[in-house]
C-alpha positions in Angstrom: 19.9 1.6 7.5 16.3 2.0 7.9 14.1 -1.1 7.8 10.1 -1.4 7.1 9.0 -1.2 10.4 9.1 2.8 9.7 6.2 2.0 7.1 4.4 -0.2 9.2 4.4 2.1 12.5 3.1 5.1 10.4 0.6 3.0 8.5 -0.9 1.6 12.2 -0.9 5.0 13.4 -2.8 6.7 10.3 -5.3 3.9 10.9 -5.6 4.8 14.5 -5.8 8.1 14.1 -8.2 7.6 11.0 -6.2 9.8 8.5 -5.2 6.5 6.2 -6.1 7.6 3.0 -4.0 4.5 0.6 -0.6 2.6 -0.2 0.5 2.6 -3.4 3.6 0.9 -4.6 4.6 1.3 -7.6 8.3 1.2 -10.0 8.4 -2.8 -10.6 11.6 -4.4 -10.5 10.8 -5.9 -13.4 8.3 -4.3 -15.8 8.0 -7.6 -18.1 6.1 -9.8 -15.5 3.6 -7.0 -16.2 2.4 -6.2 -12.8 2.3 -2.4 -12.9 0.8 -0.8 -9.5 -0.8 -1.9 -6.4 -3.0 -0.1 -4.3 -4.2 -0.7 -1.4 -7.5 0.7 0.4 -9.3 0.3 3.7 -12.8 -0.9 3.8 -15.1 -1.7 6.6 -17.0 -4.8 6.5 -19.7 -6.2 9.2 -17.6 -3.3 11.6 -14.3 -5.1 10.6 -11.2 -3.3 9.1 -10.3 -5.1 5.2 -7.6 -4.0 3.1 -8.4 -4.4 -0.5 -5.3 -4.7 -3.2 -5.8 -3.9 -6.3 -2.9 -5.7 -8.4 -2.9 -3.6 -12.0 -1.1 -5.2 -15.0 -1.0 -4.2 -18.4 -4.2 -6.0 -19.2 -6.8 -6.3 -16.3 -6.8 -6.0 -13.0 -7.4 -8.0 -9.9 -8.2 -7.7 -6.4 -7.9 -9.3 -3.1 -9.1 -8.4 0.4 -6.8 -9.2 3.9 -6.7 -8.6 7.3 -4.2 -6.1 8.6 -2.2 -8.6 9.8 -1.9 -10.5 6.4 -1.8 -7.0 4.6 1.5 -6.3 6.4 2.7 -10.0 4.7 2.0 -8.8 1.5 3.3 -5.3 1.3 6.9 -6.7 2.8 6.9 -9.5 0.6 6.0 -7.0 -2.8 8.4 -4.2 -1.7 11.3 -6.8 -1.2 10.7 -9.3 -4.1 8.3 -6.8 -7.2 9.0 -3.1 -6.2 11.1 -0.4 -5.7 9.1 2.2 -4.2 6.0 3.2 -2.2 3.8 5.8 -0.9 1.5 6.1 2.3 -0.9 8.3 1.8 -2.7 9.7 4.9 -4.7 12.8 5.4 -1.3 14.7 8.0 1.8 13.6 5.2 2.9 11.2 2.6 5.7 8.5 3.6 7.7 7.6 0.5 10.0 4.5 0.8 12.1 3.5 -1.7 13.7 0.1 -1.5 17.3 0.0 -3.6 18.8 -2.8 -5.3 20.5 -4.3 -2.7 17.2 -4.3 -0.3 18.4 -1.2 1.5 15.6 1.3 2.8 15.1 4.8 2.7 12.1 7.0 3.5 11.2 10.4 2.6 8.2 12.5 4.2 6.3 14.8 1.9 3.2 17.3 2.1 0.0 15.1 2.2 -1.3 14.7 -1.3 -5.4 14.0 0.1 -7.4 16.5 2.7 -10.0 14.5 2.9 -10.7 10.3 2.8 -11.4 8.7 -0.8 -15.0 8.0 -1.1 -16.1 4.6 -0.5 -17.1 2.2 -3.2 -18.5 -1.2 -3.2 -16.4 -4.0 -2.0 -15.1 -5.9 -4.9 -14.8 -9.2 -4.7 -12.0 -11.9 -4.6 -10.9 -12.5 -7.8 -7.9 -15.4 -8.1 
């Protein structure tokens, strides 16, 4: 059995290396709470590293920034508790991990799907 560390190791050293592109994860456990996707996305701000999530439901979407530290809480806590599957994207592969239903981990490496970094876009604020 695998565990998340896996994601978290190759998500610290994309960022390192500076070939992070984004986290998705995606296939909700249930589809009727209507949380769809989230993404995340890595933004400087005042020369400080912010993750941005982007929760998309059926109807709007909202967003919410974290420190690395806080973003690793929140990525365990969805993959375990709203999805079933997620993809690193960084600029040297893909890591796909798919979480089945009885919690256990598995992880698949793929081409990388982005040569070069999304373009940046204006911080969104925190919306609750």
């Amino acid at each position: 059995m695998s565990d998340i560390n896996i994601l978290f190791n190759t998500l610290q050293d994309s960022l390192t290396k500076n070939e992070f592109v984004k986290l998705t994860l995606s296939k909700p456990l249930r589809k009727s709470e209507g949380l769809l996707n989230v993404y995340m996305r890595l933004f400087l701000v005042d020369g400080k590293q912010i993750f941005q999530f982007k929760y998309r439901y059926k109807t709007q979407e909202l967003y919410k920034q974290f420190t690395f530290v806080e973003a690793l809480v929140e990525i365990e806590k969805l993959l375990m508790e709203t999805f079933r599957a997620g993809t690193l994207f960084t600029l040297s592969e893909d890591l796909l991990i798919l979480i089945s239903k009885k919690k256990m981990i598995s992880y698949r490496y793929n081409a990388p799907s982005f040569k070069n970094h999304l373009p940046d876009i204006a911080l969104q604020s925190n919306v609750d």
